[in-house]
C-alpha distance (Angstrom), angle and dihedral (degrees) to the residues before:
residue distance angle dihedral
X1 . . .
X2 3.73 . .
X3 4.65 109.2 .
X4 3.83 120.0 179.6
X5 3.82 107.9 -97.8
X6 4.05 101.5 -126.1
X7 3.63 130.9 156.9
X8 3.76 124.8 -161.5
X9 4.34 123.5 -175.5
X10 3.39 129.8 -175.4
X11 3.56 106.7 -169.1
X12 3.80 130.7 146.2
X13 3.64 102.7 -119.3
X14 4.09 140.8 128.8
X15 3.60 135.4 -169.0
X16 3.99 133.3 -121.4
X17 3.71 104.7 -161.5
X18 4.02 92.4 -165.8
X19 4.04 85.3 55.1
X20 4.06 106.0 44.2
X21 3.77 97.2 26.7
X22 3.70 86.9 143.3
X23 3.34 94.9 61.9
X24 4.05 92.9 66.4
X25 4.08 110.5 96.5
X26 3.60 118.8 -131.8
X27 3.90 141.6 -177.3
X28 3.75 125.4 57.9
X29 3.95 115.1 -36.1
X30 4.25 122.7 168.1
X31 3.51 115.9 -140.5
X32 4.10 118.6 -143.5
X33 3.52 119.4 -141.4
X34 3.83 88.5 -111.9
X35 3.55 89.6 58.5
X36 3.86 92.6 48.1
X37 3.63 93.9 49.4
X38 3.78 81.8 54.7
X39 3.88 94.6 50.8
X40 3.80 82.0 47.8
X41 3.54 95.8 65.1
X42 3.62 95.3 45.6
X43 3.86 94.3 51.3
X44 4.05 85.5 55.4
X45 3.83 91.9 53.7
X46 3.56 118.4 -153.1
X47 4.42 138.1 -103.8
X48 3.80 83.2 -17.0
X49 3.76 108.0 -40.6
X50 3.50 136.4 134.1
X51 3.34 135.0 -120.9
X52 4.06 110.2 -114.5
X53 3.85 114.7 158.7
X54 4.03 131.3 3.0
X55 3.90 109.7 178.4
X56 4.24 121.4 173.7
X57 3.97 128.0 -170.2
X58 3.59 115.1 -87.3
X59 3.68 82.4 -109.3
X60 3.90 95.4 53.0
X61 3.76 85.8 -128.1
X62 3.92 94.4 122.7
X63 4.14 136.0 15.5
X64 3.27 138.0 -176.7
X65 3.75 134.0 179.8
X66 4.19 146.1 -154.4
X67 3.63 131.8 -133.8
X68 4.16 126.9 -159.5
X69 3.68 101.0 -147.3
X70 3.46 115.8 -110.8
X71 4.07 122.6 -90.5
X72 3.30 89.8 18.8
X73 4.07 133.7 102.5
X74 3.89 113.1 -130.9
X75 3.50 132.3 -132.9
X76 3.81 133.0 -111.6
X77 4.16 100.5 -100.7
X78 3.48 147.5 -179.6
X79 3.92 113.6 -88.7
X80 3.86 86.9 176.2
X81 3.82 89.2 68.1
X82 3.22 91.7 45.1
X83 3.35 98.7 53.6
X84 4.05 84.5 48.3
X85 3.72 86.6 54.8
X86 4.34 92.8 54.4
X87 3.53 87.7 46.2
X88 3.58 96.4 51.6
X89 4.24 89.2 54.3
X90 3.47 100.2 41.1
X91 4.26 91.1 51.2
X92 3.51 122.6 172.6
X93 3.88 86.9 101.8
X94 4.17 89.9 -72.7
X95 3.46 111.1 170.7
X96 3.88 115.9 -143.2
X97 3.96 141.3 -143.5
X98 3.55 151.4 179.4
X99 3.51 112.5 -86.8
X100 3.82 99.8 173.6
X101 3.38 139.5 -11.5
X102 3.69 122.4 -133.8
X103 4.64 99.6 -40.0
X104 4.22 87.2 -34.0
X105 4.02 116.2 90.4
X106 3.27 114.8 -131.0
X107 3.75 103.5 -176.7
X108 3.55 103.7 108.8
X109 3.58 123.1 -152.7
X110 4.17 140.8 142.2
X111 4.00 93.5 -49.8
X112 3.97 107.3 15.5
X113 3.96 114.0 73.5
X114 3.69 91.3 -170.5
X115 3.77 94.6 -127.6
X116 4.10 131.7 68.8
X117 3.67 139.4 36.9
X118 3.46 95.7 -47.3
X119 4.03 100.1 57.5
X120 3.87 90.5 43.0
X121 4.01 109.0 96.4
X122 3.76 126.1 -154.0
X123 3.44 112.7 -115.9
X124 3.75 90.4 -155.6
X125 3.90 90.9 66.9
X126 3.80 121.4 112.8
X127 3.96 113.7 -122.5
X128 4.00 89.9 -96.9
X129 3.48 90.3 52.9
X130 4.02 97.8 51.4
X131 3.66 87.0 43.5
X132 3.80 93.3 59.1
X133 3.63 87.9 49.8
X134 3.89 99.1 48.8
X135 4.01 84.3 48.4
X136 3.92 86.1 50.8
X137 3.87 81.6 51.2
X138 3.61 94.8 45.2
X139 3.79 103.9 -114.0
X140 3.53 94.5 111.4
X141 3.62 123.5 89.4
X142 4.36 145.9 89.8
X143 3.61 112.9 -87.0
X144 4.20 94.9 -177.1
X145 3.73 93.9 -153.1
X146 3.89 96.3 59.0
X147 3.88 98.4 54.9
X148 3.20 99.1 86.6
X149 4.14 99.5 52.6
X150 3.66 85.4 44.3
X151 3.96 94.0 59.0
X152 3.71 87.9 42.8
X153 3.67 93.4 56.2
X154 3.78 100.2 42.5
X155 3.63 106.3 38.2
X156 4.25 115.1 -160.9
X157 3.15 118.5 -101.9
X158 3.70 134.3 -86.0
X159 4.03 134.5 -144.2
X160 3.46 100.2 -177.2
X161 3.83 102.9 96.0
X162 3.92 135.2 31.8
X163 3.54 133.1 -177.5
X164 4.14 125.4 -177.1
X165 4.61 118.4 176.6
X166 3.05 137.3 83.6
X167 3.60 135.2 -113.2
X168 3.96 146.3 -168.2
X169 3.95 129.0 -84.8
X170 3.52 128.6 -163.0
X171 3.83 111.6 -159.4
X172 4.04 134.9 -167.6
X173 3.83 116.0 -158.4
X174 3.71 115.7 -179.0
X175 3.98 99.3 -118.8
X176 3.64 92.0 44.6
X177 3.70 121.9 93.2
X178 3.71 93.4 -154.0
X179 3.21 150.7 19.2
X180 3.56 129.7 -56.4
X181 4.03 115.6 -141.1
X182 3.94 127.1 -162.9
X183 3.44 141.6 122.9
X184 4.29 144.1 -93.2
X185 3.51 121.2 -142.8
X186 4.13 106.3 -155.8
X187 3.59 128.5 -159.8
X188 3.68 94.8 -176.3
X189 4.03 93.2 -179.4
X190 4.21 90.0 79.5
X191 4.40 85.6 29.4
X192 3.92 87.0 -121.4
X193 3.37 137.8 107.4
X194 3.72 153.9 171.9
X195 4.21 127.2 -101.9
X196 4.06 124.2 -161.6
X197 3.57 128.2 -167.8
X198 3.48 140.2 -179.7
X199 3.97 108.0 -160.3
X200 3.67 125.2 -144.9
X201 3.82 129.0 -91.3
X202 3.91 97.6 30.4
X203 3.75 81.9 -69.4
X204 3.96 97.4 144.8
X205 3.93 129.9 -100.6
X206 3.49 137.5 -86.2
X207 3.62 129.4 -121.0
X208 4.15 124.5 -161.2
X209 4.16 156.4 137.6
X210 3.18 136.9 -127.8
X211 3.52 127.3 -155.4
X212 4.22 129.5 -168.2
X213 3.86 125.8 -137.2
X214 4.12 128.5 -167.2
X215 3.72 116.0 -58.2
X216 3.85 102.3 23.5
X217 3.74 101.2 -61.7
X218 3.71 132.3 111.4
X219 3.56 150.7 148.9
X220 4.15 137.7 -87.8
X221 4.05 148.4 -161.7
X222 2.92 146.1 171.3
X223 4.35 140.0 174.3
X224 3.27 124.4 -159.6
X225 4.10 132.4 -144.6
X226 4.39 86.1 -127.6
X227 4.04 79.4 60.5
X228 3.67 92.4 -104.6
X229 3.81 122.7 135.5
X230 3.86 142.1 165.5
X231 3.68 149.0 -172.0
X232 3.96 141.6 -165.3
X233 3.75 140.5 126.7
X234 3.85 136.1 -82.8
X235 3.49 133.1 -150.9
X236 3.87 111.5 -135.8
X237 4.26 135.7 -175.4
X238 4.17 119.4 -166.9
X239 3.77 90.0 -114.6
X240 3.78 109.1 26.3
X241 3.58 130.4 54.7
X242 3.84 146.8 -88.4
X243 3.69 134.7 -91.3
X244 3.86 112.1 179.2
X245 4.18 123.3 -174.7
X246 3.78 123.1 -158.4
X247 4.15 163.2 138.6
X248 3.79 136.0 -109.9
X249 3.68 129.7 -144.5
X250 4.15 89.1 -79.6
X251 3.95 91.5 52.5
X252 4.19 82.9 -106.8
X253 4.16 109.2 146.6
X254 3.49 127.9 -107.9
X255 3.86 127.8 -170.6
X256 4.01 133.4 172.5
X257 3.37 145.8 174.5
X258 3.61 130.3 -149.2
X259 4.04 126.4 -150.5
X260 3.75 122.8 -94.0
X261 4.43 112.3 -104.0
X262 3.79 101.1 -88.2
């Protein structure tokens, strides 16, 4: 069964272009209208939060993107583990960038300077009309020897099986002594979902997505209000439940499991 490939963070986290300059991609790069749509969705932000980092492969082939969450103020981070962190989920030795930062792109190539008016982008635009300005930019185009990664990475969408609840989740967070209990809500239509957690010791909650790729495995995040935030994968079956494995900010680990469907 074919799932869209989609990645959502929440992570506190903002950019100093003088400091991680070397994170920005240049050269040419052609987006597909997958990965637009994408970009698209990340420009709108989501429940109140703001767009903070979108970064692609050098090849286009695979993007994913961070949010700050809304009403609050982020905090400087490091785009280098980020990057490590796209890297790791697109495999196949993929090397990752910053595409934009924030609604400016930062790419830099022949026409786009990556600063000023004319890299910022309207998040009020429909699709056709940020397309039309990313070909004005030069980042639209066909490059015939990518289309086949790019349909491998973001599969088309299927109709055939939807799933709305919520369930349990049992968490383990090096530093914590024990467990940490909350809930997932699922919309299993789009194969993502949302995960809420109050931490131990009045220390805040956490805030995250998860999002399902082919053959039961998938991708989650999550920030947290103490400025804490991690990542990792999960393994996942249509029936059964969900085991996911994982690292914070400080490289500590983080596992969970997630009740069976009732």
């Amino acid at each position: 069964m074919k799932i869209i490939f989609k990645i959502l963070v929440l992570t506190f986290l903002i950019f100093i272009p003088q400091s991680f300059s070397k994170t920005i991609g240049e050269g040419e790069v052609k987006l597909s209208d997958n990965i637009i749509k994408y970009f698209h969705e990340y420009l709108k932000g989501k429940a109140g939060n703001k767009p903070a980092a979108f970064l692609i492969t050098t090849d286009a082939s695979f993007a994913i993107y961070w949010y700050c969450p809304g009403g609050s103020r982020c905090h400087p981070g490091d785009e280098v583990n980020y990057i490590k962190q796209c890297e790791i989920r697109a495999g196949n030795n993929k090397e990752c960038k910053v595409f934009a930062r924030g609604r400016y792109i930062k790419w830099k190539n022949d026409i786009n300077p990556g600063k000023g008016k004319i890299s910022k982008i309207n998040s009020r635009q429909s699709f056709e009309e940020i397309k039309l300005q990313l070909k004005e930019l030069g980042f639209v185009g066909i490059i015939e020897t990518k289309k086949t990664e790019i349909k491998k990475n973001i599969p088309k969408t299927t109709k055939k099986y939807e799933l709305k609840g919520e369930r349990s989740i049992a968490l383990s967070w090096d530093g914590y002594e024990s467990l940490i209990a909350g809930t997932v809500n699922f919309h299993e239509a789009d194969y993502k979902g949302n995960i809420k957690l109050n931490l131990p010791n009045n220390d805040g909650n956490c805030e995250g997505t998860y999002s399902l790729q082919e053959g039961g495995k998938g991708t989650w995040q999550i920030a947290c209000t103490n400025n804490m935030g991690a990542a990792g994968t999960l393994k996942w079956t249509k029936n059964g439940g969900v085991t996911g494995l994982g690292r914070d900010h400080n490289d500590k680990k983080v596992k969970f499991t997630v009740s069976k469907q009732s």
